[in-house]
N, C-alpha and C positions, 0 to 999 in steps of 0.2 A: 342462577348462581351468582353470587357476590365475592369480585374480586379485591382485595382490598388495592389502596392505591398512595402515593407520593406525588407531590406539587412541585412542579422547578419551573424556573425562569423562562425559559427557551430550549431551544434544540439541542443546540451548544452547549448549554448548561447543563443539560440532562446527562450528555455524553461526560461532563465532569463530574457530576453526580454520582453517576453510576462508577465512575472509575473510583473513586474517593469512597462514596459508603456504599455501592452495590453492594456488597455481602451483609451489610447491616437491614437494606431495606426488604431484600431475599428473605432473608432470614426470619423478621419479622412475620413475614405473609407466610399465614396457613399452606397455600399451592406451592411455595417455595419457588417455582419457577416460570412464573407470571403472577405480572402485580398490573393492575393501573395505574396511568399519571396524567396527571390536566395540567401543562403550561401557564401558573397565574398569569405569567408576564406577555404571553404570547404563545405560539403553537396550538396542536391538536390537541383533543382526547384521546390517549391511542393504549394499547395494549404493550405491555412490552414483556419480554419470555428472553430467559436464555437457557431454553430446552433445546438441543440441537436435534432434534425429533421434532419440533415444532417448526425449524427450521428448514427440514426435510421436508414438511408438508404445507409448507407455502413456496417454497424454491424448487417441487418437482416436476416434472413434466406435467401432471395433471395436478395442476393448481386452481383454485379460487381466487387467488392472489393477483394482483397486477401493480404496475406504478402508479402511483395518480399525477396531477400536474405537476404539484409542486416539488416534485421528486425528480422527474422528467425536465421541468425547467431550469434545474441547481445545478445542473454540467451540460450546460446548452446554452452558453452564450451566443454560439454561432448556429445554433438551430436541431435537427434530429441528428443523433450519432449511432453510435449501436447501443451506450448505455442508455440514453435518454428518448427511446422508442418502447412499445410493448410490444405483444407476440404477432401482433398482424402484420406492423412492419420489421418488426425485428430484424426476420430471418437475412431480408435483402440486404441489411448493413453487414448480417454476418459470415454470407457469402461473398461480399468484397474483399471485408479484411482479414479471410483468414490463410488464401495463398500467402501472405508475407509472412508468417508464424514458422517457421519451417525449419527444420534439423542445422540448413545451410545460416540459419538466422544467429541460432544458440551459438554455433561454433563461430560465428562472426562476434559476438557478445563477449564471450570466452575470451578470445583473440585482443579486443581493444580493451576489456577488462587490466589484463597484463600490462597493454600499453598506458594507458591509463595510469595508471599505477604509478609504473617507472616518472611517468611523467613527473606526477606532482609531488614525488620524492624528489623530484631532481628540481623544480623549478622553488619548493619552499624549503630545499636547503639542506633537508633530513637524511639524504642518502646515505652518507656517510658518517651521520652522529651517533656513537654508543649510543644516545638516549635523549628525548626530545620529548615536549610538552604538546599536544596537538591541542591547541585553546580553547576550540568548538569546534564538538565532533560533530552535531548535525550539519554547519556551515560546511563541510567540510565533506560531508556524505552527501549532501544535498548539490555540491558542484560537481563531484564525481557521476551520480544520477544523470547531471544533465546532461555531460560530455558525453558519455554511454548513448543518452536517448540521440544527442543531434548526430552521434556518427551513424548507431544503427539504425534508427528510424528513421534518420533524414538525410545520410551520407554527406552531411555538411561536418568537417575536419573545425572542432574549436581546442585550442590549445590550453593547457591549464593558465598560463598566467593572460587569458586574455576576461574582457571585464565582461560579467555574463548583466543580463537585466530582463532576467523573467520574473522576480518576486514578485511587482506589483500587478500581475495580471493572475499568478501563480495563487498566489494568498487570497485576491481580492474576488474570487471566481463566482463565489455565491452573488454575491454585490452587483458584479455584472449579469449574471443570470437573470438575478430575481427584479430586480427594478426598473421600472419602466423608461423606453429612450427617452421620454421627454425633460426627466429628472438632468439626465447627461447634460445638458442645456444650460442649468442654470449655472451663475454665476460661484460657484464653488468651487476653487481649489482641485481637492480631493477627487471629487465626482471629474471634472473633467480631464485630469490624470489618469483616469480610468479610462474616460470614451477614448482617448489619444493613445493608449495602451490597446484596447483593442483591436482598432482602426491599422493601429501598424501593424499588429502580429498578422493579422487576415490579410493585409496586404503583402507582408512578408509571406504567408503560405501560399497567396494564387501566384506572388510571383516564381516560386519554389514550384508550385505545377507547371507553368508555362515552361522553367528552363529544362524539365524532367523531359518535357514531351518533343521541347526542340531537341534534346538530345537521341531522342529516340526509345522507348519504352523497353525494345529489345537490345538493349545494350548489352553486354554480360558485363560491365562494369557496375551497372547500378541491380544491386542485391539487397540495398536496404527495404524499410516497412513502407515509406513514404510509394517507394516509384514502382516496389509492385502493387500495390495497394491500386494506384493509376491503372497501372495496365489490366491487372483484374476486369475493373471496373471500364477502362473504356473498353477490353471485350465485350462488355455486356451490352453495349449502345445498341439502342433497339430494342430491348428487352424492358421487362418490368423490373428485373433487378437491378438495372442504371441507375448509380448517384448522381446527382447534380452535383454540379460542383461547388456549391454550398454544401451542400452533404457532405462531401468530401473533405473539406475544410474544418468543419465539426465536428468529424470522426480523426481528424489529425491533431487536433487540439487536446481531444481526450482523450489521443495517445501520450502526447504530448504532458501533459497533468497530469495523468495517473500514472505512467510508467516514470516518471519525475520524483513528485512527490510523498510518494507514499512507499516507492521500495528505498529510498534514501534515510525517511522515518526510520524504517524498520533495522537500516544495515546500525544506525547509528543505535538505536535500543539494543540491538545484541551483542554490540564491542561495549557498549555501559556494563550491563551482564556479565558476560565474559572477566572486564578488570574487576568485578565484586565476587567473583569465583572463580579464585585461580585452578581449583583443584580440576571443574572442566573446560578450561582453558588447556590445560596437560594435555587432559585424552587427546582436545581436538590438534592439539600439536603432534600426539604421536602417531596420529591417524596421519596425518599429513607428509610427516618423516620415513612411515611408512613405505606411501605411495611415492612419493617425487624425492626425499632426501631432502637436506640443508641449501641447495644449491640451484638445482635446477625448475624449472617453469611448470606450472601444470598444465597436463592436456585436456582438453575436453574429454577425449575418451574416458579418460577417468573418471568422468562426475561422479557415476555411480557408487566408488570407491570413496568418497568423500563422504558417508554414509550420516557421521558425528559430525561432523561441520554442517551438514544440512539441517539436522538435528539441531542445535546451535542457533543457527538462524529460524525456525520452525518455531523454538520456543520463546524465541526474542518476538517472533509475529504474535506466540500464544497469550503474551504477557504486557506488551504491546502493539494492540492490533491498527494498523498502519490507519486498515478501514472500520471504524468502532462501530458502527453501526446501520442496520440496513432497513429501510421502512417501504412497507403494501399496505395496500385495503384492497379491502373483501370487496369482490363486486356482484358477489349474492350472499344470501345468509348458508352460515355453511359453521362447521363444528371443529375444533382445536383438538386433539388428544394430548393431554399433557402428562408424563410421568410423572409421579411423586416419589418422596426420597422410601415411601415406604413399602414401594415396590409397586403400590396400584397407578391408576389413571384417571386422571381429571378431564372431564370432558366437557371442553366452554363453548358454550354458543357464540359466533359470534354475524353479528348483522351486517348487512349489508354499506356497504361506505364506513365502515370501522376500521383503521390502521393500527397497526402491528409494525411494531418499532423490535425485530431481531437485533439481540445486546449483544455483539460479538466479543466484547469485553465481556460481562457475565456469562458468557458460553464458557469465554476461558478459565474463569476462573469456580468454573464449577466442579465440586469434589466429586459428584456424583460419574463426569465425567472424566475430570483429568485429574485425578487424587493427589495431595500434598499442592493447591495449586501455587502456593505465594513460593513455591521452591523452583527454582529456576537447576530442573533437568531432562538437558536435553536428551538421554538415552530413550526417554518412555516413544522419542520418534521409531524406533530400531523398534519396537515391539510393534510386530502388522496387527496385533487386537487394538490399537489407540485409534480412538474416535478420529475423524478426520481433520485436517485443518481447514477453517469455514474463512477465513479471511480470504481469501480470493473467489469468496461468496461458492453455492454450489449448484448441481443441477445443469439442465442446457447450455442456461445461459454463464456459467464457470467464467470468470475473467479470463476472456481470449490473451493476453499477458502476463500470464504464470509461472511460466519457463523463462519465458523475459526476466524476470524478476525475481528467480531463484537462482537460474543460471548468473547472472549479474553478481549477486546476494553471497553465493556461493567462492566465487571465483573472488571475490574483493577481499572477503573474512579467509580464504586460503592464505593467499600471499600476504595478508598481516599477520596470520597466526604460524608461517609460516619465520616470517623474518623477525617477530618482534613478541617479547613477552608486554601485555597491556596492564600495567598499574592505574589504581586511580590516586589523587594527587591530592595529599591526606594533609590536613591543618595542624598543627604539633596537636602530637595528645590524641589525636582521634583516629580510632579503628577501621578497618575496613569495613565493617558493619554499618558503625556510624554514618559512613561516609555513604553507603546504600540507601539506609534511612533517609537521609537527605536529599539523596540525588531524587529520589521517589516523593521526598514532600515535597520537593521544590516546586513543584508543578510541573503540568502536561499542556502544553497547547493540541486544542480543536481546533482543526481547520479543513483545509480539502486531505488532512491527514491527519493521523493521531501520533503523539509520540512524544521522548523527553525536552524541554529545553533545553537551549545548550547550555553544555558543560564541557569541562576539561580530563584528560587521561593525561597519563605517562606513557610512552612507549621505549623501550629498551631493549636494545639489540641483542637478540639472543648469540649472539659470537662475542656480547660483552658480558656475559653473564659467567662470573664465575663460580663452576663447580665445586 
């Protein structure tokens, strides 16, 4: 069988490729939902689908599928974690860190979400403005994210106005991964801004184990991800499922980076949204006026009740997927089943050592699956027939950080769509529309995340809104 195919530059490129013409190149290919592509510039030959039935049959328990290196070594600066291992060792990282994930976690999430909040209304001034410009919103989602991570993951207290400096380790992740230490060495600039990055954040995290464990493991004061994570794991001493503590370092990290940068993406894609659609910006306000009123705090117990806000954020991931993209090869020959729009199945061989680049961007934006996709509505979450959400990947191995990241997600997008109606911040003359248009051509940065540049909103206090 002959799959037709598309050439792009690199990896990265591909992922902007597909965000930009996927529907053109899709569309073109007979299968509709697997094309091939060769990297002139660099990269694989690899397969790419965005059937999320294809998706299902390399992410399920009985798979063909597995990571290969170079996959394994792009979030593995500091060595194996639980992403950057396959099923042999998998299990062991996943039985460490999943006592810290726990109901007690969420509602601690929930809890500094609030504080949070108050905070950086209070320290950049806004508290009390009918109406304020927030300059850049990802800058903005992106410090939020991390205060969240170092309270709850690592029970270290940072306050909004203090000076954060995780970009250059944050952004540069691939870079340190993928290239060799001897590179660190030379006399360059850039490269050894990086080893000096490194070098301190690892020293920063064993010194963060050391003070966990002089404190004592059984504290009832330490609840975060960081010191159960510890205690799990030094139970296991003795055992085959023992980290080292390397391991342990590297699976902090990638807590560290993914629960960082990729739910901060996403919270920032869905307040852009939301200011380009007032009309479900409403619901999600009456939903919320609803449950807690104009005044008071929301509780966790409520999540559930937050049903359209979830929704909201869901479709902000469907339409901006934090994680664009997710790549296996085959480690025997084995066969693809792929649906077509005309109701039958395509059934691809594929060989052995061939990668499969899952387009979780063309997942989303497929009609077969998620109809009207360019239309940004969140209710199709409220219907339990909608396909699933693939961005926190699926299967076994499901992003142990999911509730992490929606509970967070959740609770952020409450208390602004609670206090404030979100305008975007229009050039004389230009429509709201327009002003989508743009914000969408402007460009997307690839990185250890996907999502818009920054840009600017209005926020306006809904006690200043005159009826």
């Amino acid at each position: 069988m002959y799959v037709h195919g598309f050439p792009c530059a690199s990896e990265r490129a591909n992922i902007l490729t597909l965000w930009r013409f996927g529907g053109t190149v899709y569309a073109k290919n007979p299968h509709a939902e697997i094309v091939s592509e060769l990297g002139y510039l660099g990269g694989y030959p690899m397969l790419v689908s965005r059937s999320p039935e294809v998706a299902k049959q390399i992410l399920g328990v009985k798979t063909d599928f597995e990571k290969d290196k170079m996959v394994l070594n792009s979030v593995s600066p500091f060595g194996p974690n639980v992403f950057a291992t396959n099923i042999q060792d998998w299990p062991r990282h996943r039985k460490v860190l999943q006592p810290g994930f726990t109901t007690r976690l969420y509602q601690a999430v929930w809890k500094e979400t609030i504080n949070t909040y108050y905070d950086f209304m209070a320290v950049e001034k806004w508290e009390k403005e009918p109406s304020f410009i927030m300059p850049d919103v990802p800058a903005i989602t992106s410090k939020f994210a991390l205060l969240l991570i170092a309270k709850c993951g690592f029970g270290t207290n940072l306050a909004w106005n203090e000076e954060i400096g995780v970009k250059i380790t944050s952004t540069s992740v691939f870079i340190l991964a993928m290239l060799p230490r001897w590179l660190f060495d030379l006399p360059l600039k850039p490269l050894r801004r990086l080893r000096t990055a490194r070098r301190s954040l690892e020293v920063i995290l064993r010194r963060l184990m050391d003070i966990r464990r002089a404190e004592g493991l059984d504290n009832d004061m330490n609840h975060d991800v960081f010191s159960l994570l510890l205690k799990a794991n030094d139970a296991e001493k003795g055992s085959k499922d023992h980290l080292t503590d390397q391991e342990v370092v590297s699976n902090v990290f990638l807590l560290l980076l993914a629960g960082h940068e990729t739910t901060s993406r996403s919270v920032a894609s869905t307040l852009g949204l939301l200011a380009c659609h007032p009309e479900e910006q409403e619901k999600a306000y009456q939903e919320i006026e609803s449950v807690v009123g104009q005044n008071q705090d929301p509780d966790f117990e409520d999540f559930d009740r937050f049903a359209f806000v979830q929704g909201c954020f869901f479709e902000g991931l469907r339409m901006f997927p934090s994680s664009p993209a997710l790549f296996r090869m085959a480690m025997r020959d084995t066969v693809l089943s792929v649906p077509k729009y005309d109701g039958n199945t395509e059934h691809v061989a594929v060989k052995a050592g061939q990668f499969v680049w899952v387009d979780w961007i063309g997942i989303g934006y497929n009609a077969r699956v998620y109809p009207s996709p360019y239309n940004f509505i969140p209710a199709r979450w409220l219907d339990p027939n909608t396909e699933t959400l693939f961005n926190f990947s699926y299967g076994p191995r499901v992003c142990i950080g999911k509730k992490f990241a929606i509970t967070e997600a959740v609770g952020v997008l409450t208390l602004i769509l609670r206090d404030y109606r979100i305008e975007p911040v229009l050039k004389e003359g230009q429509t709201s529309r327009e002003w989508e248009e743009e914000w969408l051509e402007r460009g997307q940065e690839a990185g250890v995340g996907f999502g818009p540049k920054g840009y600017s909103v209005q926020f306006i206090r809904r006690s200043a809104i005159q009826i």
